[in-house]
N, C-alpha and C positions, 0 to 999 in steps of 0.2 A: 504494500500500500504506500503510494505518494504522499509524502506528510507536506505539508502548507510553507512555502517559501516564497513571499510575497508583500511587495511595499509599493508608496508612492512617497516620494519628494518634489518638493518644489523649492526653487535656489535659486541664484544665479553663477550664471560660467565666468571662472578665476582667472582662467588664463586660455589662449590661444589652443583651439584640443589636437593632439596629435591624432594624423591619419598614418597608421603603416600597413604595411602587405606581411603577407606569411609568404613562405618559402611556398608554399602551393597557388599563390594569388589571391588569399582571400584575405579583405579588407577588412579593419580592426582601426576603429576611433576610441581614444580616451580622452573623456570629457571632464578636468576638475570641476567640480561645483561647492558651492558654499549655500548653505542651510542657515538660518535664521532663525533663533527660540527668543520672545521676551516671555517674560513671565519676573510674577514678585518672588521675593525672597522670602522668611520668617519675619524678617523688620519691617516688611513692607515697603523696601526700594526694588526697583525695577534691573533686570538684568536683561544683559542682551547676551546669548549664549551663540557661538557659530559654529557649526560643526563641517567639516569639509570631506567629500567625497571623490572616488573616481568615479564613473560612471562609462562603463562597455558596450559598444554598440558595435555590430558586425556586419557585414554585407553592403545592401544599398541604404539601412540607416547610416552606417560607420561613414558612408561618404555624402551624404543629407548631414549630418550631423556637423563634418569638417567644413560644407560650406555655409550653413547654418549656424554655428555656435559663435561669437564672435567675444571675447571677453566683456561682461556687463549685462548680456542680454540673458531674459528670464529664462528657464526651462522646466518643466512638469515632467517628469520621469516613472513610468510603469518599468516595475522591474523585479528581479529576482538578487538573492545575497550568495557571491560565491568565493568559499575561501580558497584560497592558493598556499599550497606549503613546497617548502622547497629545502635546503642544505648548502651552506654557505659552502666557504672556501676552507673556512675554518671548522667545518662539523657542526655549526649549532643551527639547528633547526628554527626554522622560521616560519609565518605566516603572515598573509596580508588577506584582507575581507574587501572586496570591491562588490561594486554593482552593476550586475549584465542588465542591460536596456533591453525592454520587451517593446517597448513602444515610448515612444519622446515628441512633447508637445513643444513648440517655439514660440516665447508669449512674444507680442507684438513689438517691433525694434521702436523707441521713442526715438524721438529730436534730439540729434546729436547736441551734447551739452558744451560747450567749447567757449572758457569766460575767460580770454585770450582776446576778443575781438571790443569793437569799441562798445560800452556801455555796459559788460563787466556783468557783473552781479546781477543787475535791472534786467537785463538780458534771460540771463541765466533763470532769475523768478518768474519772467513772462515763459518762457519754455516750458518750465515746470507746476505752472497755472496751466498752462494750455493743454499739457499732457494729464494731469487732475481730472480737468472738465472732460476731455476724451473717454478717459478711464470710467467717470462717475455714468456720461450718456450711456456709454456701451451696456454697465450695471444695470441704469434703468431698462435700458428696451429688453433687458436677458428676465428683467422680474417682471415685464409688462407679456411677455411672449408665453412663459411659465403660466401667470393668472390666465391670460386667455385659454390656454390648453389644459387649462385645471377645469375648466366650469364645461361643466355637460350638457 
C-alpha cells in the first residue's frame, strides 16, 4: 500500500533556477524558493519565519520552469518530498530532502520595480498602489464569479 507523500507551497524564487540535462537527455530544473510564516510569539510580537527550499521539476516542466522562474516572481508548487542519501569522500553519510514538482503555478510577473530612475521612491509607491488595486480587482471578480456559481 502507497502511504501519502504530498504538499503544496507557495514562495517566491531566490535565485536564477538551474536547467541541466542527464547523460541520457532528460531535462532536470532546480528551482530555490523561499517560504514565508508570520505568526505571534508567546509575548505576543510578531515573527517573520522563512524557510527555503529546492524544488524539482523534470521534463517539459524543468524547461517551462527555466524560462518561467525568474528570481522574485511568485510560485504555487504541487509536489511530493524526496530524500536523497549519499556517502561522502570521507564515509559519513549524508542526506538532503528536496521537493519533486508535480505541477507548478507562475503567479503573475508585477511592474518591474527599479527606484534608480527619476522620482525615486514616488515612483516606486505609485507601482506598488497600482499592483494593490490589480491584485484586490482580480480578488473581487474571483468572489463575484464563486457567489454566482454558488446560487442555484
Amino acid at each position: 500500500m502507497n502511504q501519502l507523500n504530498s504538499l503544496i507551497i507557495e514562495g517566491n524564487v531566490t535565485h536564477q533556477p538551474e536547467l541541466k540535462e542527464t547523460p541520457n537527455g532528460y531535462k532536470v530544473c532546480v528551482v530555490p524558493v523561499a517560504v514565508n510564516r508570520f505568526y505571534k510569539n508567546s509575548k505576543g510580537e510578531g515573527v517573520n519565519e522563512v524557510s527555503y527550499f529546492n524544488v524539482e521539476s523534470f521534463g517539459k516542466m524543468a524547461e517551462s520552469c527555466a524560462k518561467n522562474c525568474e528570481k522574485g516572481r511568485g510560485v504555487r508548487v504541487v509536489g511530493r518530498l524526496k530524500q536523497s542519501r549519499w556517502q561522502t569522500e570521507e564515509g559519513k553519510q549524508t542526506s538532503r530532502v528536496s521537493i519533486i514538482a508535480e505541477h507548478m503555478e507562475f503567479k503573475k510577473r508585477l511592474v518591474q520595480e527599479d527606484s534608480s530612475e527619476a522620482g525615486g521612491k514616488e515612483d516606486l509607491r505609485a507601482i506598488k498602489a497600482a499592483n494593490q488595486a490589480s491584485v484586490e480587482q482580480e480578488l473581487q471578480l474571483e468572489r463575484e464569479e464563486y457567489a454566482e456559481a454558488a446560487v442555484f
